[in-house]
C-alpha positions in Angstrom: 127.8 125.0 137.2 130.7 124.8 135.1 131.3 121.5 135.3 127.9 120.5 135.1 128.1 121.9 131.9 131.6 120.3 130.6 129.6 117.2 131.8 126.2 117.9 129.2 128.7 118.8 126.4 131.2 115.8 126.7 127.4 113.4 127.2 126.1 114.9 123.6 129.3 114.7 122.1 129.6 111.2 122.9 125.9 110.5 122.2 126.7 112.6 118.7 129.1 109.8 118.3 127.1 106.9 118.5 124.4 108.1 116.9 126.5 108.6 113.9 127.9 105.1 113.7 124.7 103.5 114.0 123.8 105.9 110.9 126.5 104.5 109.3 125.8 101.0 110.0 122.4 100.9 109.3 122.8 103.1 105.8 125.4 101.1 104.8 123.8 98.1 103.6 121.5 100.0 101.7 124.3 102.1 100.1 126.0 98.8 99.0 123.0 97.3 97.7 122.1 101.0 95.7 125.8 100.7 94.6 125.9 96.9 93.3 122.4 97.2 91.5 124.6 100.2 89.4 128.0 98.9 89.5 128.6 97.0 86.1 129.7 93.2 86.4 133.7 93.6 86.1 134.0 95.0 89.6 131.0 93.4 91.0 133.0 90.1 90.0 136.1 92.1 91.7 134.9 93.1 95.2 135.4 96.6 93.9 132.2 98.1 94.9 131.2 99.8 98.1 129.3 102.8 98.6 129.5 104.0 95.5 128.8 102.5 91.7 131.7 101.5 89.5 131.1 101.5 85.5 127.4 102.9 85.9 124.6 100.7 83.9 121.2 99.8 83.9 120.8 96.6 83.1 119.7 95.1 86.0 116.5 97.7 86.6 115.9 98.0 82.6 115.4 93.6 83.0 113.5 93.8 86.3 111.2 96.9 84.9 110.2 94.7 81.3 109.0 91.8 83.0 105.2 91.9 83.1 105.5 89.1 86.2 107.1 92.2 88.5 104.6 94.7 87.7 101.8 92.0 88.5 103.4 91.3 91.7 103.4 95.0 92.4 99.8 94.9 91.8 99.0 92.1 93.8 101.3 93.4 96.8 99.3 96.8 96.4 95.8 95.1 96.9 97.1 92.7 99.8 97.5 96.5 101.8 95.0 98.2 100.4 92.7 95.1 102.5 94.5 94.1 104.9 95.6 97.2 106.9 92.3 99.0 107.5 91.1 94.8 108.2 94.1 95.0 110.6 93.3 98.0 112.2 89.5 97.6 112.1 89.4 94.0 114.1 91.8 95.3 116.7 90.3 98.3 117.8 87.0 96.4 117.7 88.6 93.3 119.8 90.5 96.2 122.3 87.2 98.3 123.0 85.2 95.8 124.8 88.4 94.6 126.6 89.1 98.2 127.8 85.7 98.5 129.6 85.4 97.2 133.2 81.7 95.8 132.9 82.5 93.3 130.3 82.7 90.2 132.3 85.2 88.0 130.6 87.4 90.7 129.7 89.9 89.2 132.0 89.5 85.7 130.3 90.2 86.5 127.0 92.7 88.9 127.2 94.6 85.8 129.2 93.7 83.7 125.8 94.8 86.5 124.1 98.4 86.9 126.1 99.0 83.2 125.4 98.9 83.3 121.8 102.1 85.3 121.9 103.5 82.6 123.5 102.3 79.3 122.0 100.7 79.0 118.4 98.7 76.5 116.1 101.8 75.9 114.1 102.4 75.8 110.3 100.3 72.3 108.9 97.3 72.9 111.7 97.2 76.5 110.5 98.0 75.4 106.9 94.8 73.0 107.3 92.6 75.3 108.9 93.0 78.0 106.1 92.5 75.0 103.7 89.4 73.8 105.0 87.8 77.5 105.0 88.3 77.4 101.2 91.6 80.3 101.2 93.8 79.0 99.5 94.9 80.6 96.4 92.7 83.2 97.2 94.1 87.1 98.4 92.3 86.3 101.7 94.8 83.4 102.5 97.1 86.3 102.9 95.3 88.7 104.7 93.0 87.3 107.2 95.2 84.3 108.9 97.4 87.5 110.0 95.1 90.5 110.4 95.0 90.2 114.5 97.7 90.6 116.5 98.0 89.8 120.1 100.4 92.0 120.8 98.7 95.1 119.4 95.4 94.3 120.8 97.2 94.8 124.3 98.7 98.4 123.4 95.6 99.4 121.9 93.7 98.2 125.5 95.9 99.6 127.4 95.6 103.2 125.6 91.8 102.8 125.6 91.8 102.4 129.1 93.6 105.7 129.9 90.8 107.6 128.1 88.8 109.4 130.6 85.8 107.2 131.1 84.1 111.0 131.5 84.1 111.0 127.7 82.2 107.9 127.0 79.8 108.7 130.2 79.2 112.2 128.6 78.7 110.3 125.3 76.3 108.0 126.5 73.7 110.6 128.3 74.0 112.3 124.3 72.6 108.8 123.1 75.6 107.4 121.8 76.4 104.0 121.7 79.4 102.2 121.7 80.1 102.1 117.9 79.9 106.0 118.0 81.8 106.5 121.0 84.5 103.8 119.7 84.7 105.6 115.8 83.7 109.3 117.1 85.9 109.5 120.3 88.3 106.7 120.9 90.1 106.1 117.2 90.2 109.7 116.4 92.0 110.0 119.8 94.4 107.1 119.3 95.5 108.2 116.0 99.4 108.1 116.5 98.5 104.8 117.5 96.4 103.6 114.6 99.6 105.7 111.9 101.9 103.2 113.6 100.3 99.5 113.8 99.1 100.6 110.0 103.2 101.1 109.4 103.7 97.3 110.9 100.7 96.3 108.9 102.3 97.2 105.8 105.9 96.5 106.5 104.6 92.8 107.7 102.3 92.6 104.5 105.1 93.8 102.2 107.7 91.5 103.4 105.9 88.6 103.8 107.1 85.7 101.7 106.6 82.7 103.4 103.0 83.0 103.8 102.4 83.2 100.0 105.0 80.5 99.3 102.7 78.3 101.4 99.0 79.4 100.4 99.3 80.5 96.9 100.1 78.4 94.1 99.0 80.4 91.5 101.5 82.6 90.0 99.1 85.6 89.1 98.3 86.3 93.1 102.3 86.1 94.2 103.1 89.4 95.7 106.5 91.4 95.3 108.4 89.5 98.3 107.7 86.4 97.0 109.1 87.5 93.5 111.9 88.8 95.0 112.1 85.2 96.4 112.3 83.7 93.3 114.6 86.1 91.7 117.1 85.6 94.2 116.9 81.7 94.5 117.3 81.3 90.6 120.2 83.9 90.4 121.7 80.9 93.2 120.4 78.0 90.9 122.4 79.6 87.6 125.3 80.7 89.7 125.7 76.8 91.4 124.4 74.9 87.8 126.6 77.2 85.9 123.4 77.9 83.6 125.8 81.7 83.3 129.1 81.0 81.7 131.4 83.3 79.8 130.1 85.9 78.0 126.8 85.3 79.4 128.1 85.9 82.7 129.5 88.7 82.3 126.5 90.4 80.7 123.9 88.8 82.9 125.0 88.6 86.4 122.4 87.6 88.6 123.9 89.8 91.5 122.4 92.7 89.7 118.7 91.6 88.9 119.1 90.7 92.3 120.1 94.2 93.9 118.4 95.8 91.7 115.1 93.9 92.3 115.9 94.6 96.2 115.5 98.1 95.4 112.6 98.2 93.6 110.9 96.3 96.0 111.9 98.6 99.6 111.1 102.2 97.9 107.3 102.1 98.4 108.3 101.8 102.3 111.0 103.8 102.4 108.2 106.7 100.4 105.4 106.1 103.0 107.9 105.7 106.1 108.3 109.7 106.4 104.6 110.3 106.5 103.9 108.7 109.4 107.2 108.6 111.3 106.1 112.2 113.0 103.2 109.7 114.6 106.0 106.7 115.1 107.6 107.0 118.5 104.4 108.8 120.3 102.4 105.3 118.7 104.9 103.8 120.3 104.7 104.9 123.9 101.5 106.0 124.0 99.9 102.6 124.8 102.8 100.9 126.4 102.7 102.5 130.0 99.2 102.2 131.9 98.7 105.4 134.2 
């Protein structure tokens, strides 16, 4: 008994242990971006700055916060969530219901398609062509639609569907419901860990996502905040190789802090929502993943 004990203690210690250095390395980062986006240019210039701030200033956020173009992009980041989560979560519990139920007939065939698009997929100028020729482009749907399904999550929320007591929808069905009421009264409420955590990957993804805007949007009043971010990084590079910032102006106006700063400005909205839902994170996690 006693060593059985001396065993637990010296397994949590060491589990304490790791747990605490992967703490450190994943805060870190942010820590040193916090501290560089604070640190005045001298000792950013120096390597001096870590975890904390040297010479504390503002610059950086008071020049990110007066430009109209960030607080657009904020806006236009905003509304690409706003629709394209619930789209997100709407088309994928509507694709996964049928798919759950054992008297659809080409359930099997299509969740086989469905499989292979995580494997294989149209690639960037068919996909580029196809969103084109629907008439997206430059539009807020460009951004939204072409990624509002996910293979992957269609499986989980399957599988999950599928270890619902098919009692319930039998009972629901002799009440007169049909399958839209049983899918919106029964199944979603019950899969709500489930819906709290594709709808954090929906936002993440859709807050993140550069590339797609890059591609689809050329008008500068749609560009969301990752794609601004984008930009402010790649011209901070462009001054720093072209030596646009020389002497004084260097010195006042390094682009390492419009860049660290802008970084932070841009992660707080998911770093706010994150501890909302992260009570619902791990459960959404395993609840779909093993079929009983």
């Amino acid at each position: 008994m006693g060593s059985s004990g001396m065993g637990y203690r010296i397994f949590m210690f060491f589990n304490i242990l790791i747990m605490v250095f992967v703490v450190v390395i994943m805060l870190y980062p942010l820590l040193h971006v916090l501290a560089l986006s604070l640190s005045s240019n001298e000792p950013i210039l120096l390597g001096q700055v870590s975890f904390f701030p040297r010479g504390l200033q503002w610059f950086g956020y008071k020049t990110i916060l007066t430009d109209p173009q960030f607080w657009l992009a904020y806006r236009n980041t905003i509304m690409y969530v706003a629709i394209g989560v619930p789209i997100n979560l709407l088309l994928t519990s509507l694709i996964s219901y049928p798919l759950a139920m054992k008297e659809f007939m080409f359930r099997k065939s299509l969740t086989v398609f469905l499989v292979i698009t995580l494997f294989f997929n149209g690639g960037l100028i068919p996909t580029f062509l196809v969103v084109k020729s629907l008439g997206l482009l430059n539009t807020p749907w460009a951004i939204v639609l072409p990624t509002a399904v996910s293979a992957f999550n269609v499986v989980v929320y399957r599988t999950f569907f599928q270890n619902i007591p098919i009692e319930l929808r039998e009972s629901a069905f002799v009440d007169g419901a049909n399958d839209l009421v049983i899918l919106f009264r029964i199944y979603l409420p019950l899969s709500m860990p489930l819906l709290a955590t594709f709808g954090l990957f929906a936002i993440v993804g859709i807050w993140n996502d550069w590339f797609d805007p890059l591609i689809y949007l050329n008008n500068t009043n749609l560009q969301p905040i990752a794609l601004y971010l984008q930009q402010v990084v790649d011209q901070g590079n462009v001054n720093l190789l072209s030596g646009a910032l020389t002497g004084s102006d260097f010195l006042t106006k390094n682009p390492v802090m419009l860049e660290m700063a802008a970084i932070v400005l841009t992660m707080l909205p998911v770093l706010f929502v994150y501890p909302f839902v992260q009570r619902f994170f791990t459960k959404g996690l395993l609840i779909g993943a093993v079929k009983s």
